[in-house]
C-alpha positions in Angstrom: 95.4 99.8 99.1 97.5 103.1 100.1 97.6 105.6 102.9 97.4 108.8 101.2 93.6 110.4 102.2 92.3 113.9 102.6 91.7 114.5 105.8 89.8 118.0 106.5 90.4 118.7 102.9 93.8 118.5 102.9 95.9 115.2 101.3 98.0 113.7 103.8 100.6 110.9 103.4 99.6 108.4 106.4 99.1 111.5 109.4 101.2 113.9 107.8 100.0 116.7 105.5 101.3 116.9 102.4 102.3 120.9 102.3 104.0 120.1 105.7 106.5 118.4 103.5 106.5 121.0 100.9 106.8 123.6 103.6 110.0 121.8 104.9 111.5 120.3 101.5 110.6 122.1 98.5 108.9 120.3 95.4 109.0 118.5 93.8 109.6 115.0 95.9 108.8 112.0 96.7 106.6 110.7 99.4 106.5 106.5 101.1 104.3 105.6 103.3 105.7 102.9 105.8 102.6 101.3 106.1 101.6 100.9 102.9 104.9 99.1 101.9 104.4 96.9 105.3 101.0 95.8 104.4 101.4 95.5 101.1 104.5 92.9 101.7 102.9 91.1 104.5 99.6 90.4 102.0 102.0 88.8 99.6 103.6 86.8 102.5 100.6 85.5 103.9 99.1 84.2 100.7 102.1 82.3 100.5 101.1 81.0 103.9 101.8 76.7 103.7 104.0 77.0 100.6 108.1 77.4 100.6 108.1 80.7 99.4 110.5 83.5 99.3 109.9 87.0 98.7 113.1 88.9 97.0 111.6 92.4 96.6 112.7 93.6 93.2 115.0 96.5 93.3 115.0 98.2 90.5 111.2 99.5 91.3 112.6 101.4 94.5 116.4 101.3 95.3 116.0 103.9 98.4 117.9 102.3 100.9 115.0 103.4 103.4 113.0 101.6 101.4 114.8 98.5 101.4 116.0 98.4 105.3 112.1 98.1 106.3 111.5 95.5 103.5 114.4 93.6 105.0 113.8 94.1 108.4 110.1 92.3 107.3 112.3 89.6 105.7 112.2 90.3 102.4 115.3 89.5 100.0 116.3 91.4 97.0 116.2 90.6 93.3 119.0 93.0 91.7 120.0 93.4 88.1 123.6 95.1 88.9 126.2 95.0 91.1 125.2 98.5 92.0 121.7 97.5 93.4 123.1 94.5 94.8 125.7 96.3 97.2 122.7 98.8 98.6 120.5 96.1 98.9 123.1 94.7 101.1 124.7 98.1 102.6 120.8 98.1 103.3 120.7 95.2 105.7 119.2 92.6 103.5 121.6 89.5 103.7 123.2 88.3 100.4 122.0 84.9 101.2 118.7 86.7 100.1 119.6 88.0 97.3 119.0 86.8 93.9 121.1 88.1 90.7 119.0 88.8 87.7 119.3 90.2 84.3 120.7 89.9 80.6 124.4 91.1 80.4 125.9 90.8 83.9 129.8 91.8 83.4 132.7 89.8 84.7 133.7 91.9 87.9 129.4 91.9 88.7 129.5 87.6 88.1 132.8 88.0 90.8 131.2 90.3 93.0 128.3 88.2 93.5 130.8 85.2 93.7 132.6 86.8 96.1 129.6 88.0 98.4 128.0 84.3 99.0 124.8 85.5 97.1 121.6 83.0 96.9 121.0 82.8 93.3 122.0 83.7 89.8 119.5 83.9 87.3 121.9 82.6 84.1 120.2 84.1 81.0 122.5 82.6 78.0 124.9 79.5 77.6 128.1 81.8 77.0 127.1 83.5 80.3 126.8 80.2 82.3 130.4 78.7 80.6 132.2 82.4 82.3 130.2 81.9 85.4 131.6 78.3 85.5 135.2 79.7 84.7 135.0 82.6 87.1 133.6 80.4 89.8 136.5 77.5 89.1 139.1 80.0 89.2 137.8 81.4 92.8 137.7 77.8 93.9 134.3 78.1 94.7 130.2 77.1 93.1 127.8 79.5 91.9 124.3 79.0 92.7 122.8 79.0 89.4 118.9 79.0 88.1 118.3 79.2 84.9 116.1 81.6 83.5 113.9 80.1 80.6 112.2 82.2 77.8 108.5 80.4 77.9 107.4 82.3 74.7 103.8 83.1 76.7 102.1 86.6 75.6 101.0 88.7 78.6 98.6 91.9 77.8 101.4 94.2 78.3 103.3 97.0 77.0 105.6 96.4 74.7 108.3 97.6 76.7 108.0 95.9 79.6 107.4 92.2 78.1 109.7 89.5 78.3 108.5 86.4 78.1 108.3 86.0 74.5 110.5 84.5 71.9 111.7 87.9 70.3 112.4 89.1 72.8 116.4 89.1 74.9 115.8 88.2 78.3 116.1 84.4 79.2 116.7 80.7 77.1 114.5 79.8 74.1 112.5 77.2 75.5 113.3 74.2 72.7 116.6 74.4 74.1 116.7 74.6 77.5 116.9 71.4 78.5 120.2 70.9 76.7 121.4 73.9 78.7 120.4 71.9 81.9 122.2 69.4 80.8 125.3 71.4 80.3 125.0 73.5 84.0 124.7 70.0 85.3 128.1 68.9 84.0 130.2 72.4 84.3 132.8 72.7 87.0 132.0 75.4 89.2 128.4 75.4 88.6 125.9 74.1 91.7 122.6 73.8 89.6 119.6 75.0 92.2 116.7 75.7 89.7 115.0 77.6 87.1 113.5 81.0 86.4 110.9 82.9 84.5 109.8 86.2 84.5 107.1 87.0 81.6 106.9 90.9 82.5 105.7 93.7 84.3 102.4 95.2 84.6 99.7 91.9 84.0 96.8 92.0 85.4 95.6 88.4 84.5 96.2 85.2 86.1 96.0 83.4 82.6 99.7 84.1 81.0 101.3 83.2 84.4 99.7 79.7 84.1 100.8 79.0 80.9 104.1 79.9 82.2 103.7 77.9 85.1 102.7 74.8 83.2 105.9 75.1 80.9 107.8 74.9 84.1 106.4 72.4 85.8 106.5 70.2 82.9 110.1 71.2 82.6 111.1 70.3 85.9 109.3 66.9 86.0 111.1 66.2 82.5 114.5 67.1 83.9 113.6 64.8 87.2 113.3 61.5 84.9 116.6 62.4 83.5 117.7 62.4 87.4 118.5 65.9 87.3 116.3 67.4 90.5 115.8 71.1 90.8 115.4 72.0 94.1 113.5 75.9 93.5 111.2 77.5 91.2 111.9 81.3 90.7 108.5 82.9 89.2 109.5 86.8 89.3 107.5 89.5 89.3 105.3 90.9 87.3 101.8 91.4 88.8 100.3 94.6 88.3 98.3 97.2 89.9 96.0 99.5 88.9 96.8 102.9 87.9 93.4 104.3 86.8 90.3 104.1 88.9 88.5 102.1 85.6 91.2 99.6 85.2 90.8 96.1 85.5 91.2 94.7 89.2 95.0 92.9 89.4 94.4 89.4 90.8 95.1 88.8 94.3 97.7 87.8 95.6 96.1 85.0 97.6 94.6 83.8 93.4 98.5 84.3 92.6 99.5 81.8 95.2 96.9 78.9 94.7 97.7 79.0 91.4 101.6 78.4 92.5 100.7 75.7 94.5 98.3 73.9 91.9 101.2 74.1 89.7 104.2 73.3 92.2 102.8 72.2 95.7 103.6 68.4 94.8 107.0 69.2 93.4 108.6 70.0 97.3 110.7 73.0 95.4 111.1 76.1 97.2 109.5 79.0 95.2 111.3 82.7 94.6 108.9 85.6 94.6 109.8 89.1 92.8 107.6 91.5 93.4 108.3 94.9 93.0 105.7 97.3 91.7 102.7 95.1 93.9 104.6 96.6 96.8 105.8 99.3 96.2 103.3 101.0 93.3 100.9 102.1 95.5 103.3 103.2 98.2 104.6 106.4 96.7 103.3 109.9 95.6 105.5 112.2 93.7 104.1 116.0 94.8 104.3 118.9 92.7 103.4 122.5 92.7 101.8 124.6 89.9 104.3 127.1 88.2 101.9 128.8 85.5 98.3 128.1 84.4 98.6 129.2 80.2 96.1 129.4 77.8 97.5 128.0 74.4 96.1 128.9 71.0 94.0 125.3 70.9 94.0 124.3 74.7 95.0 125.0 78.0 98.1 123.8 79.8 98.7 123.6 83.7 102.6 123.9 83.9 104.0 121.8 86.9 107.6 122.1 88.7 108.0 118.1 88.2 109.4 116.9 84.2 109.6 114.1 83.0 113.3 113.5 84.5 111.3 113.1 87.5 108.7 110.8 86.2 109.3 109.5 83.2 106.5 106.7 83.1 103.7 109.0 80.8 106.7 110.1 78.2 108.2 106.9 78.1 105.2 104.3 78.0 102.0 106.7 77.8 101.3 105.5 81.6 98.7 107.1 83.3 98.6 108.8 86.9 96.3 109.8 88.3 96.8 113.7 89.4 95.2 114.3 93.1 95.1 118.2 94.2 96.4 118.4 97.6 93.6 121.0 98.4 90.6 118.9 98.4 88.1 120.3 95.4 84.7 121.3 96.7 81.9 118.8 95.5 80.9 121.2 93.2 83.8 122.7 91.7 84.0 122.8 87.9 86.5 120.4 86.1 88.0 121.3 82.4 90.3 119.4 80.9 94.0 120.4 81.0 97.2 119.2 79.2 99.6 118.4 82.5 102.8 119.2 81.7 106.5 119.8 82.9 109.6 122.4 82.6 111.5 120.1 80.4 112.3 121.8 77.0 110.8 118.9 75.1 107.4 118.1 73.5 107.3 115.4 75.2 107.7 116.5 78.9 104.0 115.5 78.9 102.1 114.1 81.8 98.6 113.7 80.6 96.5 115.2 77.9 93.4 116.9 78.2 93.0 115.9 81.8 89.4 117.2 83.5 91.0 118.9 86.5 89.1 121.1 89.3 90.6 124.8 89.1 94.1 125.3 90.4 96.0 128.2 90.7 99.8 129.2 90.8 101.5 127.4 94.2 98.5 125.1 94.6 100.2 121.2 94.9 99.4 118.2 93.1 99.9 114.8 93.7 100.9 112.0 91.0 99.4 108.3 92.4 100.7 105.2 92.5 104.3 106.7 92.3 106.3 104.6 94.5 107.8 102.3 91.8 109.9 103.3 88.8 109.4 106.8 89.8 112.5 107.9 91.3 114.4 105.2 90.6 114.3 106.5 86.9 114.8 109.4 87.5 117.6 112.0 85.8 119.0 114.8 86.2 118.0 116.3 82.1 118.2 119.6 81.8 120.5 120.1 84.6 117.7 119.7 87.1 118.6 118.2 90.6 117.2 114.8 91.4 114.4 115.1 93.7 114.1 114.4 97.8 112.7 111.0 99.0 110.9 111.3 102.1 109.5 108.4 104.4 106.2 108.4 106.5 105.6 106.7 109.7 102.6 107.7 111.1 102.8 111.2 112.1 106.2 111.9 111.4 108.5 112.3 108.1 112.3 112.0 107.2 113.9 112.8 104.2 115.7 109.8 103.2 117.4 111.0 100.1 118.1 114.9 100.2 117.9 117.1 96.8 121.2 116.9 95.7 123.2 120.8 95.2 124.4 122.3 91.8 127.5 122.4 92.9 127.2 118.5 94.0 126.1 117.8 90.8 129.0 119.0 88.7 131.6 118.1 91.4 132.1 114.7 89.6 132.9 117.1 86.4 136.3 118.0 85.7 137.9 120.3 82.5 141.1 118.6 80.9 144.3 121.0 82.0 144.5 121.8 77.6 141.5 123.5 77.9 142.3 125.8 81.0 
């Protein structure tokens, strides 16, 4: 579900018209929808409804700090994977005792930030990383909260990329193993052992791999318990998906994902840690562009766009689709031919979609990408020298810009030239 609908012809975020932004901004940007992010949070939440269950709203899908003040303010946590997200996650209003620590090669001075900041949770990936964390945490006279994150070795229907819950791949502890690691976090000075995690990957849209993940930790957990070492949460990340293409298949509910939690932990009394990330905030974004040029290529026709691929990397970097909405509403009948969509970027692969059937559109006209909201921005460079793009926020009938378009001279500021080459 989002709030982006044409409403007398026009595309409008919520009640605001999309060239109203433009008009006041530029392109390309960035455009949230309030209540899409509030609904979509608050179905997650409610299916949860009965259960001990936490939602720590993943980070790195949307790090605006606009973004993250109305999650928290909902009372969602954070799951962060630096010490970068986890300060604005904080500076953002979300208490560190909802905050959860995540990811495969967290530094010293990040393991002592989150020491230092009374965080809920770190999500230990590797035995040399749990013997520093019990160091670090002895030497500050103090316990880490520690879960660790176990490798199940379950195949999800994935990209490539974005899987990691299988054995060849780097994030988490090879399941043979783990429960001598349990055993060792048990023993460690320093360490206060709360649970364990998993997180199989981004982007599934079946119900299946998360059971057999599921299972693996319940059985786990119940093995550890007869060895009287009780873990008091399950963390299950992320990972559900949503659709990006109007035939894809339908994700599963959120109210399938939580009845399949609580078949698998609702007679273990553990709290349960929720991820989510793109299931919130997927559907809650647009990035809006504006035609530059309309060209007509020896072997096909290109509709040249003001957004690259700095901007939204998804298509060049995992051959994602989005669907491309013209603001101007096309007439019923209007003819569609098939377009290759793509950027400024001086690179072949600046490439948004190929052979695209598109109604006509003209130089100026704008364009909307769908189901933009997560790891659009927040991947975003500034290749090419181009300026990161605004992030604006819709409530209703009103907008604010909640991350301006940075200057050229802003952007070099930060550069200096060594005195032996003045």
């Amino acid at each position: 579900m989002d709030h982006f609908t044409y409403k007398s012809g026009i595309l409008h975020a919520e009640d605001v018209p999309l060239p109203r932004i433009a008009e006041s901004v530029g392109t390309p940007f960035y455009v949230y929808s309030s209540a899409t992010l509030e609904h979509h949070y608050r179905v997650i939440t409610e299916a949860f409804t009965g259960q001990d269950a936490h939602v720590c709203f993943a980070t790195k899908t949307n790090g605006n700090k606009a973004v993250l003040t109305l999650l928290g303010r909902l009372g969602a946590g954070a799951d962060v994977v630096s010490v970068g997200e986890m300060r604005h996650a904080i500076a953002a209003g979300i208490p560190a005792k909802r905050v959860v620590f995540s990811g495969v090669g967290k530094t010293r001075d990040e393991l002592t930030a989150a020491l230092s900041l009374g965080i809920a949770q770190i999500n230990v990936e590797s035995e040399p990383e749990l013997r520093a964390l019990s160091e670090f945490a002895s030497a500050m006279g103090t316990l880490a909260p520690v879960a660790l994150r176990i490798n199940p070795d379950v195949t999800a229907d994935t990209h490539d990329k974005i899987s990691t819950g299988r054995k060849e791949n780097k994030f988490g502890i090879d399941w043979a193993t783990a429960p001598a690691l349990f055993r060792l976090a048990n023993t460690l000075p320093g360490i206060d052992l709360k649970g364990v995690a998993v997180h199989i990957g981004s982007q599934i849209l079946d119900l299946a791999p998360f059971r057999a993940a599921f299972l693996r930790l319940r059985e786990l957990v119940l093995s550890l318990r007869g060895e009287g070492i009780a873990l008091k949460r399950v963390d299950l990340g992320g990972g559900l998906g949503v659709p990006y293409h109007r035939d894809d298949p339908s994700s599963p509910a959120p109210s399938a994902y939580a009845a399949l939690a609580k078949e698998c932990f609702g007679d273990l009394g553990v709290t349960l840690i929720l991820e989510p990330g793109r299931l919130i905030a997927g559907n809650a974004g647009l990035l809006v562009s504006r035609v530059v040029y309309v060209k007509e290529g020896a072997a096909r026709k290109f509709l040249i766009l003001d957004a690259g691929f700095n901007d939204l990397v998804r298509p060049a970097m995992y051959d994602a689709y989005h669907e491309i909405l013209p603001v101007e509403q096309p007439a019923p009948d209007a003819p569609y031919e098939p377009l290759d969509v793509v950027g400024p970027i001086c690179e072949t692969g600046d490439l948004f979609a190929r052979q695209r059937p598109l109604p006509p559109l003209a130089p100026d006209a704008l364009v909307a990408f769908a189901t933009a909201g997560a790891y659009g921005a927040a991947m975003s460079s500034t290749y090419n020298g181009r300026p990161l793009v605004p992030e604006v926020l819709v409530k209703g009938n009103r907008f604010d810009v909640v991350r301006r378009r940075p200057t050229l001279a802003e952007m070099t500021a930060l550069e200096s030239v060594p005195e032996w080459l003045k």
